[in-house]
VEXDREN-2710 file (C-alpha; in Angstrom, 1 decimal):
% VEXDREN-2710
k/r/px/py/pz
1/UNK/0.0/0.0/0.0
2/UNK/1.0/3.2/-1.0
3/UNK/1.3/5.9/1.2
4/UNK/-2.7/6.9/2.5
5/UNK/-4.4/9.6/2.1
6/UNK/-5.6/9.5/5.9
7/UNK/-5.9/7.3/8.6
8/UNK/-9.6/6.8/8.6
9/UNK/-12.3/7.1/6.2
10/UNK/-15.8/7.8/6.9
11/UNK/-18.1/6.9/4.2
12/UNK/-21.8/8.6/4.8
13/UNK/-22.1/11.6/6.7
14/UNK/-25.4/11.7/8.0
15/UNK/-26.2/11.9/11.8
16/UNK/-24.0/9.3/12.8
17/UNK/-21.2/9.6/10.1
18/UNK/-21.1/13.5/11.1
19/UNK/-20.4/13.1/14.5
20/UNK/-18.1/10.2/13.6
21/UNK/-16.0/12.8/12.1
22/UNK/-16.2/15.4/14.1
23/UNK/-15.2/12.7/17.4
24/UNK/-12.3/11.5/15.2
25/UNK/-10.7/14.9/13.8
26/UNK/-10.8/16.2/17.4
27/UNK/-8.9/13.0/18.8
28/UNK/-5.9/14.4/16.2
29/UNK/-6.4/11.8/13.8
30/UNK/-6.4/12.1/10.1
31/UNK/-9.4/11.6/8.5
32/UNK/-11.8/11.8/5.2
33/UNK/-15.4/11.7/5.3
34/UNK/-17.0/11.4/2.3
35/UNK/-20.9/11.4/0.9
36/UNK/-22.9/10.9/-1.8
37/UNK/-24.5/13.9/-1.9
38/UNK/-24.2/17.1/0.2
39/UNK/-24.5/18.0/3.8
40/UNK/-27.8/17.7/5.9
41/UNK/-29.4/16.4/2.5
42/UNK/-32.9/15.2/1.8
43/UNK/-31.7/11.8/0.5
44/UNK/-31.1/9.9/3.1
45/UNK/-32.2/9.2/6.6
46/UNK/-31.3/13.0/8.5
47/UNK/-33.5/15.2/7.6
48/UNK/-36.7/16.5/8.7
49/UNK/-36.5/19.8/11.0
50/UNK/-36.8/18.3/14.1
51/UNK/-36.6/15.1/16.0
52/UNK/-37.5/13.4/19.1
53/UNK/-34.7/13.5/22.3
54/UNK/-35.5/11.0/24.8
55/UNK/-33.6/9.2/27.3
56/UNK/-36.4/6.6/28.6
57/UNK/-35.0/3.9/25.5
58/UNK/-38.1/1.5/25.2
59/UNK/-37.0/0.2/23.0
60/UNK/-33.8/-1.4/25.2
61/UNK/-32.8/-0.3/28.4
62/UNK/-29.2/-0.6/27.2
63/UNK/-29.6/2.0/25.0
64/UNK/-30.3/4.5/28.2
65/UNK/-26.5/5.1/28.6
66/UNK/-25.7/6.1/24.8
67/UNK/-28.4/8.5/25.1
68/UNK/-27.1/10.1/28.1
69/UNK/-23.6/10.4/27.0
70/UNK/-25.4/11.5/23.7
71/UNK/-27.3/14.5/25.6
72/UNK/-23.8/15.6/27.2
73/UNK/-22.4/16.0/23.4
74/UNK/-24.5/17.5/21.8
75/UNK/-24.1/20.3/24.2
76/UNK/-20.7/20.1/23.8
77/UNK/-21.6/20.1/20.0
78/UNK/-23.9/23.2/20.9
79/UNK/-20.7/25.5/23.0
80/UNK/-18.3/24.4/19.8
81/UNK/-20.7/25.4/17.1
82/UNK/-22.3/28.3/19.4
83/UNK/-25.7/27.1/17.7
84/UNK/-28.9/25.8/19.3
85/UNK/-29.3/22.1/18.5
86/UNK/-31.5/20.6/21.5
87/UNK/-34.5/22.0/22.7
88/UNK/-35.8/20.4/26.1
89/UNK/-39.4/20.7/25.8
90/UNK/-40.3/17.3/27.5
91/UNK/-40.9/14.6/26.4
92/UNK/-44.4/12.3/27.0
93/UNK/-44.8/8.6/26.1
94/UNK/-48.8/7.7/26.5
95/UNK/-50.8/4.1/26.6
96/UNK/-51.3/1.4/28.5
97/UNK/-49.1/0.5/31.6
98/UNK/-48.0/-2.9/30.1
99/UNK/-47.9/-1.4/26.6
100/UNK/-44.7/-1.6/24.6
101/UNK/-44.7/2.3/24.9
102/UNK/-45.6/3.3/28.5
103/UNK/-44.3/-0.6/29.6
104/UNK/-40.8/-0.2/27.6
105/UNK/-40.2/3.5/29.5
106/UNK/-40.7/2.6/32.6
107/UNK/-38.7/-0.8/32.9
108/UNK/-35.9/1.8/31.2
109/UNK/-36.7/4.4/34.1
110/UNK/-36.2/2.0/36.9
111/UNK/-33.3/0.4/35.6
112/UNK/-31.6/3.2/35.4
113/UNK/-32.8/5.6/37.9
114/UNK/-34.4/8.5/35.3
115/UNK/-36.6/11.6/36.6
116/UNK/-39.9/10.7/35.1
117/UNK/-43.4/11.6/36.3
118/UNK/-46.4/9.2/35.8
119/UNK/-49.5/11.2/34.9
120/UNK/-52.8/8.9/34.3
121/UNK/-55.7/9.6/32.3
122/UNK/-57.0/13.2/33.6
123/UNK/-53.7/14.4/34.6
124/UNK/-52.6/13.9/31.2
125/UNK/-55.3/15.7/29.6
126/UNK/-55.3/18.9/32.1
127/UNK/-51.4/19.1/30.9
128/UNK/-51.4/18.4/27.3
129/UNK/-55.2/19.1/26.4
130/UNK/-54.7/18.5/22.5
131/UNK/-54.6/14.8/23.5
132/UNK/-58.5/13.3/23.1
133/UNK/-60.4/10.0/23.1
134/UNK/-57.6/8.6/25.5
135/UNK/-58.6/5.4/27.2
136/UNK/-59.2/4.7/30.9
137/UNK/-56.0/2.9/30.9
138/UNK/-53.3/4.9/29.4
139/UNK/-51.3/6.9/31.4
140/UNK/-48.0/8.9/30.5
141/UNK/-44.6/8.4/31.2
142/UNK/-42.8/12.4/31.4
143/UNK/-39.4/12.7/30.7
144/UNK/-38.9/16.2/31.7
145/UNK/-35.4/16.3/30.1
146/UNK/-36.7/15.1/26.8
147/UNK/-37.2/17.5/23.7
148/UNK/-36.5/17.7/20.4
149/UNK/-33.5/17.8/18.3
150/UNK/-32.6/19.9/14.5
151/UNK/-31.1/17.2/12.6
152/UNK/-29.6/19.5/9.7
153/UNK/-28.2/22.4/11.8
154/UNK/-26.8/19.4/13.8
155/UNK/-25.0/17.7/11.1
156/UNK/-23.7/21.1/9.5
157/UNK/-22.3/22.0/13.3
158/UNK/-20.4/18.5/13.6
159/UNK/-19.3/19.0/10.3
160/UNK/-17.9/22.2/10.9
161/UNK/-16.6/21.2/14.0
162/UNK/-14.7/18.3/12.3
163/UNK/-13.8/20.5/9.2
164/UNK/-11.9/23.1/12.1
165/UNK/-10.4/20.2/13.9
166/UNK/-8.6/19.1/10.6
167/UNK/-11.1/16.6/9.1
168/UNK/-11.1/16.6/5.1
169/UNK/-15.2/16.4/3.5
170/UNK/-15.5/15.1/-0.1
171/UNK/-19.1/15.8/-1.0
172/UNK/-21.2/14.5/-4.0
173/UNK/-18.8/11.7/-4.2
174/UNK/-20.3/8.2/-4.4
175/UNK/-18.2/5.1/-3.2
176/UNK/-18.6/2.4/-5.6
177/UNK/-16.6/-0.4/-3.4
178/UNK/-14.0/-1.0/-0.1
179/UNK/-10.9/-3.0/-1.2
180/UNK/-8.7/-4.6/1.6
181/UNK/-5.4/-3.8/0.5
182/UNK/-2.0/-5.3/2.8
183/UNK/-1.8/-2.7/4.6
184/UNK/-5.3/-0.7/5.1
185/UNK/-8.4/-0.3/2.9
186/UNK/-8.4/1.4/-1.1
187/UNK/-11.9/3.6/-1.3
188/UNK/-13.2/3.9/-4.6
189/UNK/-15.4/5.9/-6.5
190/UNK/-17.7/6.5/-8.8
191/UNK/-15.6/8.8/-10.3
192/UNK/-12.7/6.9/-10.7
193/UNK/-10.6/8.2/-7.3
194/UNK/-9.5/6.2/-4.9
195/UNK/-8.3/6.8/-1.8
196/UNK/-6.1/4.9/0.4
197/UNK/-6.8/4.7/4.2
198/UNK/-6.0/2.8/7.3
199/UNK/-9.4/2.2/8.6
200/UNK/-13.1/2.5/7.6
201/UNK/-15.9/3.5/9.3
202/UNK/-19.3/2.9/6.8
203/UNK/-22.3/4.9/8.2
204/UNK/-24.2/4.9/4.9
205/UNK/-27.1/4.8/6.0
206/UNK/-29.5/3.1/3.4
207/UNK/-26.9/1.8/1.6
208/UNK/-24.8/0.5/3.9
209/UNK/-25.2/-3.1/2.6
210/UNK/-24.4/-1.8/-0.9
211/UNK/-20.9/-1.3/0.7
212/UNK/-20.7/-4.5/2.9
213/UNK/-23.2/-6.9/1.6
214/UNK/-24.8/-9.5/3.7
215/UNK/-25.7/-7.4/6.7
216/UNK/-29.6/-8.4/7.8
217/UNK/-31.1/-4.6/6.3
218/UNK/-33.8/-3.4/4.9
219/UNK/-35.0/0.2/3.7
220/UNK/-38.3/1.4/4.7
221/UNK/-40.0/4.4/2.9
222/UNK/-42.1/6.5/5.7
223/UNK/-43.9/9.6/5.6
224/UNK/-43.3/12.6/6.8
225/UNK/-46.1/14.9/7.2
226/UNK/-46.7/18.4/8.8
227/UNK/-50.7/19.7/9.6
228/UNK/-52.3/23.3/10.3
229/UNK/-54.8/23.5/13.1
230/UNK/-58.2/24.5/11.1
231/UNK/-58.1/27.5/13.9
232/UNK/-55.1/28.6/16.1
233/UNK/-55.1/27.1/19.0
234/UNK/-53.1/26.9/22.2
235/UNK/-53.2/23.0/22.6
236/UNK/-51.0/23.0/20.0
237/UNK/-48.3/25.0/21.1
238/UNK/-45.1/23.4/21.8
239/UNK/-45.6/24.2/25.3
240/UNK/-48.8/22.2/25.6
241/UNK/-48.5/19.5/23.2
242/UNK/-44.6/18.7/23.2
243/UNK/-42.6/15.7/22.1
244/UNK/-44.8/12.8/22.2
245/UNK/-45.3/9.1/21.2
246/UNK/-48.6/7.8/21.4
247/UNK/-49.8/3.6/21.2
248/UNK/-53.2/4.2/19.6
249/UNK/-55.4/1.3/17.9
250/UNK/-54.5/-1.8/15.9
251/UNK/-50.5/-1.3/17.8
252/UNK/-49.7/1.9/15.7
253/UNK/-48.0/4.8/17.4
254/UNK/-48.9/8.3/17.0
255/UNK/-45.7/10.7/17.2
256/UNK/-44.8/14.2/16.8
257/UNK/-44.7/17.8/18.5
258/UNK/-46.7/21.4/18.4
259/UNK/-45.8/23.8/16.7
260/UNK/-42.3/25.4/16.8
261/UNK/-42.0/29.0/17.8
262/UNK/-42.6/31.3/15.1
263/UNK/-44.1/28.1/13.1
264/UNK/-47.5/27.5/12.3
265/UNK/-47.6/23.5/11.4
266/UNK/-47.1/20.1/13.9
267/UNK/-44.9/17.5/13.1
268/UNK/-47.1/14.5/13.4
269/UNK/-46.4/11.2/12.1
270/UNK/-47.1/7.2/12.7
271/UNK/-44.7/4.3/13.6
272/UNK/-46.4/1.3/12.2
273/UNK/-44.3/-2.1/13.2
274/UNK/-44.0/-2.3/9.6
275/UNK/-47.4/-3.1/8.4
276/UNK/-48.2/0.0/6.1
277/UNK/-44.8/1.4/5.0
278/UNK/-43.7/0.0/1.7
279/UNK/-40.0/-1.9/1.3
280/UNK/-38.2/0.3/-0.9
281/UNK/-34.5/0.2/-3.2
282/UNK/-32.8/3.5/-2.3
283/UNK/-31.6/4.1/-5.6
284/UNK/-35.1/4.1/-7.3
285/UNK/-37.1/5.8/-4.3
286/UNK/-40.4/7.4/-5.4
287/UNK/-40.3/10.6/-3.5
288/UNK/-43.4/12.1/-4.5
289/UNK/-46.2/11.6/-1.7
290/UNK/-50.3/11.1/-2.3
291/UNK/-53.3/10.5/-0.3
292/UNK/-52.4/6.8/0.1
293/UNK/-49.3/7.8/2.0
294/UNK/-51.6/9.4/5.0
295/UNK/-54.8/7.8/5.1
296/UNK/-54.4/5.8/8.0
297/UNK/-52.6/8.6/10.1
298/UNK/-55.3/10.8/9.1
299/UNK/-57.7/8.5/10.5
300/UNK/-56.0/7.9/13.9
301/UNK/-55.5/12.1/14.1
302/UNK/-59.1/12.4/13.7
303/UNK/-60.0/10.4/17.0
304/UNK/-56.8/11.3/19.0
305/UNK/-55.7/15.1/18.1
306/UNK/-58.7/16.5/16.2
307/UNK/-58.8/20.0/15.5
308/UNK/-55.8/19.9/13.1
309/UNK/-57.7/17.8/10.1
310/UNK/-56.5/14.6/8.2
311/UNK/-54.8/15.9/5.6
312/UNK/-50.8/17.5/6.1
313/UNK/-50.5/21.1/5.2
314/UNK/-46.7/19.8/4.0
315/UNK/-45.2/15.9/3.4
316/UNK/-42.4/14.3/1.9
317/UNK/-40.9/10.7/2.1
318/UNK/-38.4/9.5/4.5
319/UNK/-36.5/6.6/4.3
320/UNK/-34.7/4.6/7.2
321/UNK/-32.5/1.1/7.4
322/UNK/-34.0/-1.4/9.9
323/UNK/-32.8/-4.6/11.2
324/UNK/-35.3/-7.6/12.3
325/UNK/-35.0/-6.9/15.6
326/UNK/-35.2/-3.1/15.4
327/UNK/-31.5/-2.9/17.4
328/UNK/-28.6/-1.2/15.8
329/UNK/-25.8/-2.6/13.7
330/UNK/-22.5/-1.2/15.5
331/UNK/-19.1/-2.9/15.2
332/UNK/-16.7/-4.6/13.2
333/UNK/-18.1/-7.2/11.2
334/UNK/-16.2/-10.5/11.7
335/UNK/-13.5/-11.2/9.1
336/UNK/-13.0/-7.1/8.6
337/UNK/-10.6/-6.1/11.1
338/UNK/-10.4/-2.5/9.5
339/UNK/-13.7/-1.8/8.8
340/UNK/-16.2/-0.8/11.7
341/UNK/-20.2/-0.4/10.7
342/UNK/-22.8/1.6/12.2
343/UNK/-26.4/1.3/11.0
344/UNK/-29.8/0.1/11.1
345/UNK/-31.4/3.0/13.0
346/UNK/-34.8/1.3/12.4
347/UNK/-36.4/5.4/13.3
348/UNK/-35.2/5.7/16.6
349/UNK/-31.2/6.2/16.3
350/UNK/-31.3/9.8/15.8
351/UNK/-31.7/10.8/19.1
352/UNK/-28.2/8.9/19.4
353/UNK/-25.9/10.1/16.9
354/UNK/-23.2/12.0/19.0
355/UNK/-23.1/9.3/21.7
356/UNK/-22.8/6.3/18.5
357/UNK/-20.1/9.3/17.0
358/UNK/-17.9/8.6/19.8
359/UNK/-18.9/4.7/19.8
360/UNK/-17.2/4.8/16.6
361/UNK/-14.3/6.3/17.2
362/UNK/-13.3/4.4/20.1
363/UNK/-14.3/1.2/18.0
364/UNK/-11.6/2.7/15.3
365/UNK/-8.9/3.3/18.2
366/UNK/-9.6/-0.3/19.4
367/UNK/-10.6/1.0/23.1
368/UNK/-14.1/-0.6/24.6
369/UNK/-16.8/2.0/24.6
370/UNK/-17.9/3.0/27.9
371/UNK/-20.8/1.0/28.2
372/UNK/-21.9/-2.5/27.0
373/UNK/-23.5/-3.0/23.4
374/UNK/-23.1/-6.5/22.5
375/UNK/-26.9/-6.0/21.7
376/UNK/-25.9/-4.0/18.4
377/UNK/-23.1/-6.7/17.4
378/UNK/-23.3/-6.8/13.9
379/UNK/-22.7/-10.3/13.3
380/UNK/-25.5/-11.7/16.2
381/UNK/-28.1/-12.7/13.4
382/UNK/-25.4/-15.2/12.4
END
């Protein structure tokens, strides 16, 4: 191998890849990112204005600590880039007590000693009055240091970051293929470059497999869909109606926020377990939205937050890698000793992208990240 152009590549710079850089230039070590397209794009899975900030993980404990650390650097992110990235609103997760919603926060809360409240039916309405037809049952889990996050002005901020700290950014630049090489790992592009590195970190979001093949992904297209209120309306302030996620009928989950300051729309959406979102290619993604794309989230918005209609004001399609078992992909892949992966964000791994930033980087600098996540191995579908 000739001489490289850095030590570490980073091939995708969304959330994750982003804060991968910017947690390997400011270690002092020389490094590439490169993407596809440009920064805080519409293509891929960051994007969106805003997104949910939780630390009550339902969807695995383990995840609790990541989230944390995650919290502590994006303020770090926030003093570097003297921009405002998350906004703690609160955050409220509503059902049933034994639901996977309410039921998933709460074994999170006790196992790791979070400041929640538990508000039941009433309670919950007197606070966040946009919230109707709840059943005798549900009850909401509040996270008062939830809120919500700006995906592109974080991205652009780590990037910037990583840019000062000495980091090199190749944009509109596709990578074709990874060769091992004896001594590191040859890059190559579509456009004929390659460049020779040490190490690779792949955060390629829905096309990571394209890259390494045989990882257990698929790409899901989903909605995303902003609504007026038919009148103004306090409810739907952020202050009364703030980061929320919602089990409604049939196992679907209502989620969103009011309106931003200075905004008019809400950011409402639905997480369906993967019954009504279409398995898509990324490379021949239909991005143009129709009725079909919000029929059944209009219907669950007309029993549980009426007042702002059925149909968005503003939508676009989203698109996100899941695994089977809706955990992330984070590791070296066996067989690759210079290549680490980091994927699979199956719609909750933004919330995580600074902590899994520094994940990666102690991955590339073989030192054990400061707390356990054999759950994310990629090879344990093996």
């Amino acid at each position: 191998m000739t001489a490289p152009d850095a030590d570490i590549a980073v091939v995708g710079l969304g959330a994750w890849g982003a804060s991968a850089l910017w947690q390997l230039a400011r270690r002092g070590l020389r490094v590439i990112g490169v993407d596809r397209y440009g920064p805080a794009n519409i293509n891929g899975s960051s994007y969106g204005e805003s997104r949910m900030f939780r630390t009550a993980c339902l969807e695995h404990p383990g995840l609790v600590p990541l989230a944390q650390r995650s919290r502590e650097l994006w303020q770090q992110l926030e003093r570097e880039s003297g921009t405002r990235l998350l906004e703690p609103t609160g955050a409220m997760l509503i059902g049933p007590e034994d639901g996977r919603i309410v039921g998933g926060a709460l074994r999170a809360a006790r196992e790791h000693s979070l400041d929640i409240e538990v508000l039941d039916r009433d309670a919950l309405h007197r606070r966040s009055p946009a919230h109707e037809a709840l059943p005798a049952d549900h009850i909401a889990v509040v996270e008062p240091a939830g809120g919500l996050t700006l995906p592109e002005a974080t991205i652009r901020a780590a990037l910037a970051s990583a840019r000062t700290a000495g980091a090199q950014i190749l944009t509109d630049t596709r990578v074709t293929a990874l060769e091992s090489e004896s001594a590191g790992t040859a890059v190559h592009t579509a456009a004929g470059r390659v460049l020779r590195v040490r190490q690779v970190v792949v955060t390629a979001g829905p096309w990571l497999d394209q890259l390494v093949p045989g990882l257990p992904l698929e790409v899901v297209r989903m909605p995303t869909t902003w609504f007026t209120p038919r009148e103004p309306d306090e409810r739907f302030t952020l202050e009364r109606l703030p980061v929320f996620m919602r089990e409604v009928e049939d196992g679907d989950v209502l989620w969103g926020h009011g309106t931003l300051p200075g905004r008019t729309e809400l950011k409402l959406g639905l997480e369906d377990g993967g019954r009504h979102f279409r398995v898509v290619d990324p490379e021949t993604l239909d991005r143009s939205v129709s009725p079909s794309d919000w029929s059944v989230l209009g219907r669950r918005l007309a029993d549980a937050v009426p007042g702002v209609g059925q149909e968005p004001s503003r939508a676009t399609a989203n698109i996100y890698a899941r695994t089977p078992d809706g955990q992330f992909l984070i590791g070296r892949p066996r067989g690759n000793p210079r290549l680490v992966v980091a994927g699979g964000c199956s719609s909750h791994g933004f919330k995580h992208a600074t902590g899994v930033g520094e994940v990666l980087a102690d991955l590339v600098q073989g030192k054990e990240p400061a707390f356990p996540l054999g759950f994310t191995d990629p090879d344990r579908f093996e």
